[in-house]
C-alpha positions in Angstrom: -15.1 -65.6 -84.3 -14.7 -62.2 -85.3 -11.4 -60.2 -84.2 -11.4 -58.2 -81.6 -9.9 -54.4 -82.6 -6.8 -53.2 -81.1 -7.2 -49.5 -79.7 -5.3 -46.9 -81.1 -2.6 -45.3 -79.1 -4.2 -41.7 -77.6 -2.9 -38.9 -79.7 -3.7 -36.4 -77.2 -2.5 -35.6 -73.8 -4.0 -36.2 -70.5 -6.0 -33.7 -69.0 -4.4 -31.7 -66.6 -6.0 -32.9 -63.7 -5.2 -36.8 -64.7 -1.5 -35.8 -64.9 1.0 -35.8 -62.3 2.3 -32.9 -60.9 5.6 -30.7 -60.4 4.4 -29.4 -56.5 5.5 -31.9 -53.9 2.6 -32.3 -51.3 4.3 -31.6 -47.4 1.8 -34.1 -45.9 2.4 -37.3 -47.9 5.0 -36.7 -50.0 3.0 -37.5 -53.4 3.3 -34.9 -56.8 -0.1 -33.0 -57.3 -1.2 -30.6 -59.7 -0.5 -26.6 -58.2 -4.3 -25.9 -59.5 -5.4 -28.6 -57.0 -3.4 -27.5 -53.9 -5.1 -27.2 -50.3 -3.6 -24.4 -48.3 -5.0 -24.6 -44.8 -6.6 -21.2 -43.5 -4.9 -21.8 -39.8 -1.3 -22.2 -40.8 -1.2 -21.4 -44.8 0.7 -24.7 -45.2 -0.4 -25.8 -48.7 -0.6 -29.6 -49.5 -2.9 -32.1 -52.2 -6.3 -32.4 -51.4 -6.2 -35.8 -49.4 -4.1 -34.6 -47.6 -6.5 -32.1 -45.7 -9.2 -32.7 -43.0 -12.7 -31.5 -42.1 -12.9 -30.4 -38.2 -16.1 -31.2 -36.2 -17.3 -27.6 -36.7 -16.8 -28.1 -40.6 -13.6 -26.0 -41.3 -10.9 -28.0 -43.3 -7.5 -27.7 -42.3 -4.7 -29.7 -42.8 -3.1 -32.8 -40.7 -0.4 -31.0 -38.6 -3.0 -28.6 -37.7 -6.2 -31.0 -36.8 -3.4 -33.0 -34.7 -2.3 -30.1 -32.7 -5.9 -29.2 -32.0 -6.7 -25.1 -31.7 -10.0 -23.2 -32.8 -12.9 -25.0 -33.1 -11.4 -28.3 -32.1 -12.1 -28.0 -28.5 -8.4 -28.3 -27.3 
């Protein structure tokens, strides 16, 4: 049977956007990369990316702000 090969440790670092980040998203909680930050048009709150929500017209905004309702949300 023939061996299988043990990988080799990766000499180089992560990609940026695999890494964790230093900015602390005010939504969830979790670390995200500052390069990949949402900051919402209605309320310039800036959180990670799943932490933000498309509106029935289509605008994204983020949680707080699709909760309270306001501009295009019908409420």
């Amino acid at each position: 049977m023939p061996r299988a090969r043990a990988k080799a440790p990766a000499s180089d670092a992560a990609p940026w956007w695999l890494t964790d980040g230093d900015e602390e998203c005010l939504g969830c909680g979790q670390l995200y990369i500052y390069e990949m930050e949402f900051r919402c048009p209605e309320c310039e709150m800036t959180t990670c990316i799943h932490c933000r929500r498309r509106r029935p017209d289509g605008r994204l905004v983020c949680v707080s702000c699709l909760d309270a309702g306001g501009p295009g949300d019908g409420g």
